[in-house]
N, C-alpha and C positions, 0 to 999 in steps of 0.2 A: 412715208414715201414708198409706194409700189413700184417694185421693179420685175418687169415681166422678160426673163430672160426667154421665153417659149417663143416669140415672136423676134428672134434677133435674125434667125436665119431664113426672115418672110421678109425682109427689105427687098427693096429695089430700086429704079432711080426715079420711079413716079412718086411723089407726093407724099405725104401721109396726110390722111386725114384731119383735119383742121379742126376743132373747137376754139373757135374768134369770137371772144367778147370785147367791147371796148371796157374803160373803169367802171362806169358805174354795175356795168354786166356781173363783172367779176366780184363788186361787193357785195352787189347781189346773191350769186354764186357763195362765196364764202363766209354768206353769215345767215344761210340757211341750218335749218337743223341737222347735225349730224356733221357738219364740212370740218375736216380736220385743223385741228385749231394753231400750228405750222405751216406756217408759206415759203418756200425757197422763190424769192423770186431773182429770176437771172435776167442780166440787160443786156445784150451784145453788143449794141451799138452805145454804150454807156450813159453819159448823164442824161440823154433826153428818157430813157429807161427807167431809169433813178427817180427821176422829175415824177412820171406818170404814178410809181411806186408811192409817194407822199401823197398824188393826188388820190390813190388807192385808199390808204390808211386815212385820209381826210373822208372821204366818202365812206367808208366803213363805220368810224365816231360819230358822223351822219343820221346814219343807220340806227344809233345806239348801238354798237358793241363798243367795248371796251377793246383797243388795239393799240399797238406798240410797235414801232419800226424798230430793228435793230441795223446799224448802217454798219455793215462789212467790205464795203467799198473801200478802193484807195485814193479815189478822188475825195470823197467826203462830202458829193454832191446833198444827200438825203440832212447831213449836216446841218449846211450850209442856208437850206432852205428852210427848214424844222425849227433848230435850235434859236433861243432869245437871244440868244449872246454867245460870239465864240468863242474857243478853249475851254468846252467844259469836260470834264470826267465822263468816259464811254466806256463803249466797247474792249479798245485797248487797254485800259487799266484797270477791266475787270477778268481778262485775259491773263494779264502777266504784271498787272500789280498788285497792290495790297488795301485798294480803294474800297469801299465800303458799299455794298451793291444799290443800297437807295438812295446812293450821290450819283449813279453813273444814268438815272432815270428823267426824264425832263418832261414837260410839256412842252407840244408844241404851240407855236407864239399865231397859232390861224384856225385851232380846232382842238375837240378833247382828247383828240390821239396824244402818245406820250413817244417818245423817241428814244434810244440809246441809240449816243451819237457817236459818231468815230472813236476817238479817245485822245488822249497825249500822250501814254506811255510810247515809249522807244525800245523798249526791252528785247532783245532779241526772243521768239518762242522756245518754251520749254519743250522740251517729251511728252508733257501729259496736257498739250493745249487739245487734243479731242476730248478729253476727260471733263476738264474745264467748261469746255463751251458746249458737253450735254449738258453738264451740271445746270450751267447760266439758264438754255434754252429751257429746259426740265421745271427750270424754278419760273420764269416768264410761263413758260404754259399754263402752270399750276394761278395766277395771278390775273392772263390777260383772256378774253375771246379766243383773238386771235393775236399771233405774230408774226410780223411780218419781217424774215430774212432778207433785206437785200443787200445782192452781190455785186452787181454793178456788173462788167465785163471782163471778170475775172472766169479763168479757164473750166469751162465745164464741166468737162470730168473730173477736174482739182477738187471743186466744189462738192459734188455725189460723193465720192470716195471720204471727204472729208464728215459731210452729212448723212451717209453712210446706213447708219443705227438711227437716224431720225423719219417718225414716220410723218409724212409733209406731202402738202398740194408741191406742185411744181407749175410754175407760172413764166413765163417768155412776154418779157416787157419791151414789146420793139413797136412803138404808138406812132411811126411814122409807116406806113404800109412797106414793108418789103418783101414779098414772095422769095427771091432768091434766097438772102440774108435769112427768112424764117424755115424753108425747107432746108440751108444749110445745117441750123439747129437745133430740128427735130431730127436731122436724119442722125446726126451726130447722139442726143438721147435715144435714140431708138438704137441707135449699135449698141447703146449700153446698156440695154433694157428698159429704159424708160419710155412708152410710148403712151399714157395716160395727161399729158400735159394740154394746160392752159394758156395761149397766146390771147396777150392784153395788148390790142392794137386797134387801125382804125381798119375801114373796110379794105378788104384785099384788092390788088390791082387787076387781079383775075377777075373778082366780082364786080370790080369798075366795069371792066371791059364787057364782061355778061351782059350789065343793064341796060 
């Protein structure tokens, strides 16, 4: 994940710069040679984000890469859609339980992608859950193509501070056009030095209106 702290005090209230692909764009994009084999992807407007995020990882196994959603969401939308059966062994019980990491790994039940799904653990977080979930992430890298982080609509800056130490695309999954809604979210990355990012959406209403 690049963070370009040199350009924080070059905002302003015009725009930033846009790189809009839609899904298949971005599989594209991310299973070229060389593309960082970590994805943060963040959905602001939630499950319709999350939704696009599966159709992401379906479209990438497509492709042939080998790809694996990990669902950090608190809805569990990527779950919900992915997983053959619900309550299985995730994320959260590889977090903060004593689950055995190639229980908490799934096919998905529509494509060769593979999922880690929400979880069932309830445990409250330890101290060393950043430690944890390099380790997870670390060991999924070492295994997939790609992986794909999603966050669903969980706080942005929670999320970087949290992924911190991981080096990742960053992707803005907001597949319904909103200009407002996506320049609120880059501006908000760009104050924190992230201005390298990728919005997976449809055509912009700006561009509508161009044509």
């Amino acid at each position: 994940m690049q963070r370009d702290a040199s350009h924080t005090d070059d905002l302003s209230e015009t725009p930033q710069e846009r790189f809009v692909l839609p899904v298949h764009g971005v599989a594209d994009f991310l299973s070229m040679r060389g593309a960082k084999s970590t994805v943060l992807v963040l959905s602001p407007t939630g499950d319709d984000g999350s939704t696009a995020s599966v159709m992401l990882a379906r479209s990438m196994a497509e492709l042939g890469r080998s790809v694996v959603l990990v669902d950090m969401t608190v809805s569990g939308c990527p779950t919900r859609l992915m997983a053959a059966e619900p309550d299985l062994p995730g994320m959260a019980d590889l977090l903060f339980g004593e689950t055995a990491f190639g229980e908490t790994i799934h096919h998905d039940r529509l494509s060769n992608a593979h999922i880690v799904p929400q979880g069932l653990s309830t445990v409250l977080p330890s101290g060393k859950i950043t430690e944890r979930l390099m380790m997870i992430v670390g060991a999924l890298s070492d295994t997939y193509d790609t992986v794909l982080l999603e966050f669903g609509s969980a706080d942005i800056s929670g999320v970087l501070r949290l992924m911190k130490y991981v080096d990742a695309e960053i992707v803005l999954s907001l597949p319904v056009a909103d200009d407002e809604r996506t320049d609120e979210a880059l501006l908000e990355l760009a104050t924190l030095g992230y201005n390298d990012i990728m919005t997976m959406s449809e055509q912009s209403s700006r561009e509508r209106s161009a044509a």
